[in-house]
N, C-alpha and C positions, 0 to 999 in steps of 0.2 A: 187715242189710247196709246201708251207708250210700247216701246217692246219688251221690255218686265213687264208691265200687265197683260201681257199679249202672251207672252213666254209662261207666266204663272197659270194663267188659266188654260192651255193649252196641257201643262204638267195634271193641273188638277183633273181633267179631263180622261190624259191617259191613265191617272191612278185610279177614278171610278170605272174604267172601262175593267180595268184587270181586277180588280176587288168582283166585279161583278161577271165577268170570267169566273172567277177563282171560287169565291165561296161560296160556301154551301149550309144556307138555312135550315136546320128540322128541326119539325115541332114533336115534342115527344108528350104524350098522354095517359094519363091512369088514372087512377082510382087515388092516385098521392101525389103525382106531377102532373104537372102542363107547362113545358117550360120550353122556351127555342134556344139550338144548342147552335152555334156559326162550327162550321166547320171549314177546311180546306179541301180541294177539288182531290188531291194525292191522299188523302188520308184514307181507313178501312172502320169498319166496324166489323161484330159480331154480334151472334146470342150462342149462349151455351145452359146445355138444359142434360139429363141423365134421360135418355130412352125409359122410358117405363116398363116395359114389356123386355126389352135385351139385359137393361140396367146398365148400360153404357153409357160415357157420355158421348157430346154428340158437340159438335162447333160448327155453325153455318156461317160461314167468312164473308163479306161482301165491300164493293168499293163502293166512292161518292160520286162518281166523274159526271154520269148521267143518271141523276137521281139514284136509284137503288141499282148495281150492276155488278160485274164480275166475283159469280157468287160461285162458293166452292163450298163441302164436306167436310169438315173430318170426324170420322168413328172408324170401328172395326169391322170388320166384313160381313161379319154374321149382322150387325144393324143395318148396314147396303142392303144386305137382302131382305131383310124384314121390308124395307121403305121400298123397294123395285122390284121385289119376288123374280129378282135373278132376270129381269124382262132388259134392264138399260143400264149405260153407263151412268150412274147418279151423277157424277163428276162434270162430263161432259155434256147433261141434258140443262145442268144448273148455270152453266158458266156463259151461255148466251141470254139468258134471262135476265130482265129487266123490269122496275116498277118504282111508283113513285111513296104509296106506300105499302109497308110492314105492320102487320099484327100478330103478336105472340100472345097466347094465351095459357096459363099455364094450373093446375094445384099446387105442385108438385116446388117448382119452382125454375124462374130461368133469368142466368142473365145476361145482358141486352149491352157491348159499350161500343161507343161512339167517339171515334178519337180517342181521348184521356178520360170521357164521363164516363161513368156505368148508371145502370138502374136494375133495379131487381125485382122481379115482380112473384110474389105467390097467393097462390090462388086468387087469379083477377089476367087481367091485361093490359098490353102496351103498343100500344098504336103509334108508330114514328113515321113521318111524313114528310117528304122529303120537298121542301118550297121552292127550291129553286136549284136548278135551268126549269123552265118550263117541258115537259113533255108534249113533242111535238106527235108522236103516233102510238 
């Protein structure tokens, strides 16, 4: 084997090492999708939905690194409490939590994006599932 081909498949090698590093597979499902969305390791998602009961809205933020991860709040205070009855920091109880998947259910309605996709789901549900890294515990 020469050293171009020796060199070439060496490159091709470190490019599937880092693509599989890097990306991040979910499969997203409903009642009107089934579709796998590739993501990148840096990228975020959300859902955003109106509290029913505050009538606030509400945005649960979350990254891709290890499956489903560093996941934050935002609404107004009065809805913190409604959701912790004043017992914990929402913020900081959320932001160590991890999982591979998510399901939102909604009437009302909620939506759900992912990188640059969105989905919207009312009255039904969305199951996003996060394929890869593997969850090791």
């Amino acid at each position: 084997m020469t050293v171009t081909v020796r060199r070439l498949i060496g490159l091709m090698l470190i490019l599937a090492l880092a693509a599989a590093l890097l990306l991040r597979p979910v499969a997203v499902r409903s009642d009107s999708t089934n579709s796998i969305v590739w993501l990148w390791a840096w990228q975020h998602g959300s859902a955003s939905f109106t509290n029913s009961v505050t009538e606030v809205p509400v945005q649960i933020g979350f990254g891709l690194l290890y499956g489903f991860d560093q996941f934050s709040m935002d609404t107004d205070e009065k809805t913190q409490q409604y959701y912790t009855h004043g017992v914990y920091d929402i913020g900081q109880r959320l932001s160590g939590q991890h999982t591979r998947i998510l399901q939102y259910c909604s009437i009302v309605g909620i939506n759900v994006q992912l990188g640059s996709r969105q989905f919207q789901v009312t009255d039904g549900c969305l199951k996003i599932e996060a394929l890869w890294p593997p969850q090791l515990f």
